[in-house]
N, C-alpha and C positions, 0 to 999 in steps of 0.2 A: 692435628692441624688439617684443615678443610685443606683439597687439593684446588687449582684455579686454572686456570686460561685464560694468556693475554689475545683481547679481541677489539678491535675498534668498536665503538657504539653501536653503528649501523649493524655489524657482528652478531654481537650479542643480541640484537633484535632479532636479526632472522632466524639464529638459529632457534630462539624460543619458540619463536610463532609456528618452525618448524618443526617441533617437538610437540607442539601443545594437542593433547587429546579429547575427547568428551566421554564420559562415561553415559552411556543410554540406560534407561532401567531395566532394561535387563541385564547389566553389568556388559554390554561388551562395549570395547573401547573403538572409536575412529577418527580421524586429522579433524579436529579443530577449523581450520583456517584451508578453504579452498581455492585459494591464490590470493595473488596479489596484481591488481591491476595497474599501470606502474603511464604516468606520462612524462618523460625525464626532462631536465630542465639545468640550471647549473646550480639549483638549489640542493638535489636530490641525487643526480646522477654520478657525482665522484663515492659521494660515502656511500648511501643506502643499495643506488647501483653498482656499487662491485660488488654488494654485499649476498644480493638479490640475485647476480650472476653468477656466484661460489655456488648456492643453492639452489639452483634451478630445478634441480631433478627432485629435490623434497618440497619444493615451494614454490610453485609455476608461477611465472610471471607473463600476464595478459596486457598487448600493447593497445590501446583504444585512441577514439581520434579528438574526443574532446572528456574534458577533467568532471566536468556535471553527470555527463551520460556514464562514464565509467565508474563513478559513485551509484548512481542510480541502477547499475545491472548488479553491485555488492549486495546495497539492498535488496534487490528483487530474489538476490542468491537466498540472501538469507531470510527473508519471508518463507519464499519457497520452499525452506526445510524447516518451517514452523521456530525458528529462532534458536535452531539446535547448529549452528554452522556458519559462519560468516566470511566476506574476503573482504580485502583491505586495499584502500587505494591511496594513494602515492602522489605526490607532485609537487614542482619546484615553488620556488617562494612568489609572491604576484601576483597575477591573473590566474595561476594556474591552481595557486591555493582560493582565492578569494570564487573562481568556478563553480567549487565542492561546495559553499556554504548554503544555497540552496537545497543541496540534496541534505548535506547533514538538518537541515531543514525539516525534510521530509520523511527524515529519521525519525527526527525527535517529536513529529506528532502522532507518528504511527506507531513508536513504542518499537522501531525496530534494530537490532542491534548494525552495526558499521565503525568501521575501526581506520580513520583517516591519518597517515603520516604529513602531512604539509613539510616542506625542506622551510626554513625559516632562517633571517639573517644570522651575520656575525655572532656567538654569545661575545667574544672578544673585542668586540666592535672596531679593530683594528684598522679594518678597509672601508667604514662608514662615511658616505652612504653607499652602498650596491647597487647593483642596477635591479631596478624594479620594486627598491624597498620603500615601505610607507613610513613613513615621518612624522610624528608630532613634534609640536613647536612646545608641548607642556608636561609631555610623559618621556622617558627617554628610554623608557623599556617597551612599548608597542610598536605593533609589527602588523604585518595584514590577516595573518592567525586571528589576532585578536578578535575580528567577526565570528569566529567561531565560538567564541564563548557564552553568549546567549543558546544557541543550537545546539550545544553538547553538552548530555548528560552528563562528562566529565570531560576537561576541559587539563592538560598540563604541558610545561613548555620544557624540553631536558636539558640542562643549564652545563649539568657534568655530567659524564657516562656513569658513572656510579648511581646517578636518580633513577636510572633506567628499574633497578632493582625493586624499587620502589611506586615505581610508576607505574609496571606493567601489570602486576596482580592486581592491582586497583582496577585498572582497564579490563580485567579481565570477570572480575565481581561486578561492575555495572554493566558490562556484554552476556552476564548469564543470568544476571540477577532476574526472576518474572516481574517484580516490581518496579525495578530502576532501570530497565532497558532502553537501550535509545544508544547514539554516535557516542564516540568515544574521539577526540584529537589529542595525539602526540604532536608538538609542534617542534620540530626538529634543526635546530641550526645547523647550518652545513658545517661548520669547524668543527662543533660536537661532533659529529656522525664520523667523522674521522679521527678522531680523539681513541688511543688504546686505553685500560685500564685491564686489571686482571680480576675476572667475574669467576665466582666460586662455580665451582663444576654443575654444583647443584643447582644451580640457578637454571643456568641451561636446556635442565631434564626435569620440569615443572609435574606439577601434580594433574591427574585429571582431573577436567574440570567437569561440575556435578549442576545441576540445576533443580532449587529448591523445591519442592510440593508446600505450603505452608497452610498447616492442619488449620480447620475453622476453629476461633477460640470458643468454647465450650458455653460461656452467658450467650454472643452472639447467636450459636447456632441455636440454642434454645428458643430466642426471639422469633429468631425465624421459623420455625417451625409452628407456633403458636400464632405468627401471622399467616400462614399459608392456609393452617388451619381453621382462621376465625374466615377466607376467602371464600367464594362461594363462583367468580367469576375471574380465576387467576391466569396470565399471557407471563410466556418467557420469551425475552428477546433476547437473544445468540449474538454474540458480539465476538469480534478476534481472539478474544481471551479463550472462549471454548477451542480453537482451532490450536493455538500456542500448546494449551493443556493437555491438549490431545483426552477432550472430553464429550465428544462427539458420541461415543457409545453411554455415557453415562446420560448426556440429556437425552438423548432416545429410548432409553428405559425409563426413564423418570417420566417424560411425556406421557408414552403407550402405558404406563402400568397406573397414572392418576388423572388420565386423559386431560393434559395440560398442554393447549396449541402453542404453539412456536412461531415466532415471525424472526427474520433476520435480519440484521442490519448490514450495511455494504461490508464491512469488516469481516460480520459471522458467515457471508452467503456462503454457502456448502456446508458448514454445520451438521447439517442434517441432508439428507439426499431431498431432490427435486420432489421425488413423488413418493415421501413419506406422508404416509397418511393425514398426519398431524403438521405438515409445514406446510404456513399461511401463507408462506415468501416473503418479501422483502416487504420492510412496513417504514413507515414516516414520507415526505416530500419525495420520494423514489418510488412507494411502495404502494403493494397490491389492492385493489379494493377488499381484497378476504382478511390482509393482515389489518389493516386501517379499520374496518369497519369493528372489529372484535376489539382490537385496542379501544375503541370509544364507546366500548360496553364493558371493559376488564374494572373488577374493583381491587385489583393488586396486580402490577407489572414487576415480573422478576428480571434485571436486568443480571445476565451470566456473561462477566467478560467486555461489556460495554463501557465507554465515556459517556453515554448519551452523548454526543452529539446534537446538535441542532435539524438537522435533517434527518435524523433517528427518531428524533421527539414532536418533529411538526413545531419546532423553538418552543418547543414544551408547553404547546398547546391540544395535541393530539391526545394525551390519555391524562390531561390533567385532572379529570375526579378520583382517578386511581390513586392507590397508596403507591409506592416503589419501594422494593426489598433489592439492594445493589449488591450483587455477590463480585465482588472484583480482588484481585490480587495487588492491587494499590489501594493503598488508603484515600490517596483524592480522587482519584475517579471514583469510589465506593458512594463518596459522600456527599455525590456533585446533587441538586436539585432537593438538597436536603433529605435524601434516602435513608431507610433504615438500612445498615450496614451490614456485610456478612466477609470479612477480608480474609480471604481464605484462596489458593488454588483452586480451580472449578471443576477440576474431575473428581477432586476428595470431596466438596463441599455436595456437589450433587449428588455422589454416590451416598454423603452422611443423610442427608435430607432423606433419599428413597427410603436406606433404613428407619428412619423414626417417622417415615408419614402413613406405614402402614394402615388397613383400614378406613383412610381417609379418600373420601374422593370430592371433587366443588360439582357445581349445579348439575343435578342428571342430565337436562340438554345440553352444556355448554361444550362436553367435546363434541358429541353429536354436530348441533351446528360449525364449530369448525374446524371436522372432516368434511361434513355437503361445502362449506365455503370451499375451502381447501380444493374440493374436486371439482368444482366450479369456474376457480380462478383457471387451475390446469386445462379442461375445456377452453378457457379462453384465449390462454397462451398459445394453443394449439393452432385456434382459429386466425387470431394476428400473424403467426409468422408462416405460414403457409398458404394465406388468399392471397389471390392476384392484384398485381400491380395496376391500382384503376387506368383506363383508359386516357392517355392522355398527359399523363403526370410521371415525375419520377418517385421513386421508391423512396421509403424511409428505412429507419435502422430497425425495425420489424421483420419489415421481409428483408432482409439482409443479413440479419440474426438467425433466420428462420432457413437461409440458402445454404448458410455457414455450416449450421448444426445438420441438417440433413445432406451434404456432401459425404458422408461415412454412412458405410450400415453396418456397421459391427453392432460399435459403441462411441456414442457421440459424447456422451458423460464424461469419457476418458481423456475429452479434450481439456485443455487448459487455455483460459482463455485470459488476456490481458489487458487493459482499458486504465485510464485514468481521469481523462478532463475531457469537458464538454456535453454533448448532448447524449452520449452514448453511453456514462456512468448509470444517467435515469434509466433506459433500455434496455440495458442487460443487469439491472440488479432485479427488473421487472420479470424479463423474458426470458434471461440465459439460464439451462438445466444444468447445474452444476452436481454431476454425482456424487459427490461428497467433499471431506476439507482440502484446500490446496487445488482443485479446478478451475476458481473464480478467485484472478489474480488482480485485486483494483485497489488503485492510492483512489483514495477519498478521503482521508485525513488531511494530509495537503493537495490533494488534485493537481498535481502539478504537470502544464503544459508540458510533454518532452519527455515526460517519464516510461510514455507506453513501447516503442523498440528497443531504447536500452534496458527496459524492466523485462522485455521479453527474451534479452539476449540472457539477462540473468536468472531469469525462470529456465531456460534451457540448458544453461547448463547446473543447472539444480537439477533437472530430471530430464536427463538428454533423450531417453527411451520415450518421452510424453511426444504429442503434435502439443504444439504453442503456437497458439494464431492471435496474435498481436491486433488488436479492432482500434484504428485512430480515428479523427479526423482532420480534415485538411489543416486545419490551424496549426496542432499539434505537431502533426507532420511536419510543417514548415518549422517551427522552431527548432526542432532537434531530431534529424535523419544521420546523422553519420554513422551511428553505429549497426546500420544494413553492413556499411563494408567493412566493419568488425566482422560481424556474421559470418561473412562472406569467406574472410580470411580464415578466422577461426575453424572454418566448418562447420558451422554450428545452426542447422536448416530452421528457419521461421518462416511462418505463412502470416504476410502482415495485409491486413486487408482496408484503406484508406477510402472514406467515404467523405466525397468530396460532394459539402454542399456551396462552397462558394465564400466562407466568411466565415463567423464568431457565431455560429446558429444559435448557439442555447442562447449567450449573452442578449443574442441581438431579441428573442424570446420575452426574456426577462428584462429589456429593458421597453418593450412594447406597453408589457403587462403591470409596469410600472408606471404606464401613462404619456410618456415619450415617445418623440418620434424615431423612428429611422436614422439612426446617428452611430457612421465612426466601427459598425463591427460587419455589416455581410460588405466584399468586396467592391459590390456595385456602388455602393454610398460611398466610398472611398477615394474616387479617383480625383484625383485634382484637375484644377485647370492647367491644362498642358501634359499632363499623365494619359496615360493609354490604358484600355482594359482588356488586359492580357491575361485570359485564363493559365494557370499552371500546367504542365504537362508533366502528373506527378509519375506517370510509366519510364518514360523519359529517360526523368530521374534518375528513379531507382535504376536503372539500366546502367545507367553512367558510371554506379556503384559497385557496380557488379553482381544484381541481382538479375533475376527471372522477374519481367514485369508484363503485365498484358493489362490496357483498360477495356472493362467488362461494358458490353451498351446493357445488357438488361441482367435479372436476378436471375435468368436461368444460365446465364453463360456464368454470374458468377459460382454459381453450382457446380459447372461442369469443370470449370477454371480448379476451382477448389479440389477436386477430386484428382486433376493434373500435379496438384503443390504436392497433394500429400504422397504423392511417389516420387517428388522431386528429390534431387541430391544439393540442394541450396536452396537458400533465404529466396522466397517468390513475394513478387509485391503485386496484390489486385486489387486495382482503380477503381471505384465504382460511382456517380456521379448520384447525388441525395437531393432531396427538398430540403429546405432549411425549416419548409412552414410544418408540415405534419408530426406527429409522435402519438406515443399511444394515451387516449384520453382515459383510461382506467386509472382507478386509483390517486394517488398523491395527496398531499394536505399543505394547508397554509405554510410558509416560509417568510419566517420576518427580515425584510428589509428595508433600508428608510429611506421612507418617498417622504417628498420634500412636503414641509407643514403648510409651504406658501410659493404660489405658481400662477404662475397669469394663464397656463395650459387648464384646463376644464379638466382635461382625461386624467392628467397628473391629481389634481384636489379629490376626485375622487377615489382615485386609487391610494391616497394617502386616509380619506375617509373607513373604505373597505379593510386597510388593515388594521385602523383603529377598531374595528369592531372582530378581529380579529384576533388584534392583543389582548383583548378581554377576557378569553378564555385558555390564556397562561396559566400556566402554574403559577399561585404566588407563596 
């Protein structure tokens, strides 16, 4: 007879999550689950919250000031340990669950794991309706959760404490799985959560959790090797998957020993270090003229670790004459653009390949050429982010990029740096030297406004020992600042540095080059009649917060500024005021968007012309 212990739901949850281990390959075990970040409510805070306060000392519980931004630092936790570690966020039933659905959002495009509690009504429905509960007039089991269920790779609602048993190891095979990764929602009624039941002991004291390698199957990797082989002009593009696999030493062999250049996409940047011989840097509508230009000479692109992407692929007009050989750990992103498939973990599959391509090398000149690209573009980058600010004008996020990185003389590599949306994603997948995986920390799956301080709260404390310097801008900023005086509180020191150009820069960019006028995104266009135009005072701010704030007038103070944060003992915020019109003109390639087929604007017809001829050269 199994032994048991009577535990309310809530109970038995924490003390799982506080039990739960990871095995690493080299066999040694560590926590699973590094907190829980918790915003209590009356949905969550009688059951899960006393639950969470028994166990404080095995299961830290983080207070944050809004439900979206405390999701979104879970994720950043758990990016930031390559998908080996996650924490879990918490909140009552309403607003406070419906907050989170964004981020689980942003989860589930990026393939990253998050393990969301939402408090949820009645199961008893006794006291219905509750305060803040959602209502259908035709379902009578839906609740505000239920937005969760598009978003989450697994999605379950715990009716009795006893499904707990059943629910969790589920949640815990889609959080480690490399294929099936992505949010996870328990959707929690408050009467549940205080419900006792007697959970077998063992339940408790859960197994380590392991995370698969899955070997290439054996016809696959043959194909591909016979493709690589027939290649004569073959490009590997680095995608998140290499960084997850921790396959970074395997494409670096594989490149140097069959001289096969490397481009990265936003996902893979650091893949490879900066100034490896062989990486062209970042390639598609972001990327470098070295990676771009070889891609539209490559007659087979190996994608390791990628979705392609739209902006990876130029909308898969960039390397459309090439063949694509997709080595990916999910079957549907392997087989996206009609690829020949290789589904396999990327550090076995690349290491398999090295072994069986012996002998084999593609075109004499083709690594030659690009290493001279490759050291060419580097020259370049050099020269963007360290010339002077012209006369006259204000700075862009070059030389702002360029103040950032040269503030240290150690080692600037070692920095970790964080971005998400706007003009500053194209800039530093371009410019930023990221010394290897886990440096170069960016959502570009969903870009989501609001992500880059609480993603940098949560990169921080993933690697408290790293500098995290958080690069927004203003827009960004404005959406989601609260979590500075998290920071703040916590202790937990970031260098965020806000380049304020006035509006919606990229948008307002791309809606020029679309043929349109001036409408609706930089804040001058904006002011109404009877409205005022009241610059932000974003130092201010952040001061108000509780941070260290100074606005910088030029790029050498932010230099100097920068060099002040990094001995600082708190979160410092520096102001630095942008152009909205410059960026760097190197590189990029077509981006399909639909301009209208019919416009009484001239500039719009044609621009609707220019990308028909554009889309022509899609993959079809």
């Amino acid at each position: 007879m199994s032994h048991t212990l009577r535990l309310t739901m809530a109970q038995a949850l924490v003390r799982y999550l506080a039990a739960l281990r990871i095995e690493e390959d080299d066999g040694s075990l560590h926590p699973y689950v590094g907190g829980v970040w918790a915003i209590f409510g009356h949905g969550n805070v009688a059951g899960l919250g006393e639950a969470l306060a028994q166990h404080r000392d095995e299961l830290p519980v983080f207070r944050a000031h809004n439900e979206q931004a405390m999701a979104h630092s879970a994720i950043a936790y758990g990016k930031a340990l390559m998908r080996r570690r996650i924490q879990v966020a918490t909140s009552s039933i309403g607003p406070g669950a419906t907050n989170m659905v964004t981020a689980a959002a942003l989860a589930h495009v990026n393939r990253l794991p998050l393990l969301l509690l939402p408090g949820d009504t009645f199961a008893s429905r006794a006291p219905d309706p509750v305060l803040q509960q959602i209502e259908s007039f035709s379902e009578g089991d839906v609740s505000a959760n239920d937005c969760f269920r598009p978003v989450s790779r697994y999605f379950d609602r715990i009716m009795r404490p006893e499904q707990l048993m059943t629910a969790l190891p589920r949640a815990m095979q889609i959080l480690t799985d490399p294929a099936q990764c992505g949010p996870v929602t328990l959707a929690l009624p408050q009467d549940v959560q205080a419900q006792a039941f007697d959970y077998p002991v063992e339940f408790l004291h859960p197994e380590p959790l392991r995370i698969r390698r899955p070997a290439p199957d054996a016809r696959e990797l043959a194909l591909a090797i016979e493709a690589i082989r027939a290649a004569r002009r073959p490009l590997i593009i680095a995608g998140g998957g290499v960084l997850y696999a921790g396959a970074s030493a395997a494409l670096a062999a594989l490149s140097e020993r069959f001289g096969i250049p490397v481009a990265e996409s936003q996902a893979g940047k650091g893949a490879l270090g900066w100034d490896h011989p062989m990486n062209l840097g970042a390639v598609g509508v972001t990327g470098s003229p070295a990676a771009n230009a070889m891609a539209e000479q490559a007659d087979l692109v190996i994608g390791v670790g990628t979705r392609l992407q739209d902006f990876t692929t130029g909308s898969h007009a960039l390397f459309s004459q090439a063949r694509l050989l997709s080595i990916n750990v999910q079957p549907l992103d392997a087989v996206r653009a009609r690829a020949q498939t290789l589904v396999a973990d990327a550090r076995l599959a690349l290491q398999q390949l090295g072994d069986a391509l012996a002998g084999w090398q593609p075109h004499d000149g083709w690594g030659s050429e690009a290493r001279q690209r490759a050291q060419q573009w580097r020259d370049r980058v050099h020269a963007l982010t360290t010339r002077a600010v012209p006369e006259g004008t204000l700075p862009y996020d070059a030389e702002v990029i360029g103040a950032v990185r040269d503030s240290v003389e150690d080692s600037p590599t070692r920095d970790i740096v964080v971005c998400a949306a706007g003009t500053l994603p194209a800039e530093l997948h371009k410019l930023w030297r990221a010394g290897g995986p886990g440096h170069y920390h960016m959502d570009y799956g969903y870009s989501c406004m609001g992500y880059e301080i609480a993603g940098g709260l949560g990169v921080k404390m993933a690697h408290p020992d790293k500098e995290v310097i958080v690069m927004v801008g203003d827009g960004s900023y404005l959406m989601m600042n609260s979590e500075i005086a998290t920071s703040v509180m916590l202790g937990l020191r970031l260098t965020i540095v806000v380049l304020d150009n006035r509006g919606y820069g990229c948008i307002n960019r791309l809606q020029r080059a679309c043929g349109s006028e001036n409408y609706n995104n930089l804040l001058q266009h904006c002011i109404a009649e009877g409205g005022l135009d009241i610059p932000v005072d974003f130092a201010a701010h952040a001061a108000s917060l509780g941070a260290r704030s100074v606005h910088c007038a030029s790029v050498e103070q932010l230099k100097a500024e920068m060099v002040r944060a990094r001995r600082g003992d708190r979160t410092t915020v520096l102001v630095i005021d942008t152009t909205p019109e410059r960026t760097t003109p190197d590189g990029g390639t077509w981006w399909e968007v639909g301009i209208p087929e019919v416009s009484p604007a001239q500039a719009v017809r044609q621009a609707h012309e220019a990308g028909l001829q554009a889309k022509a050269r899609q993959r079809q």
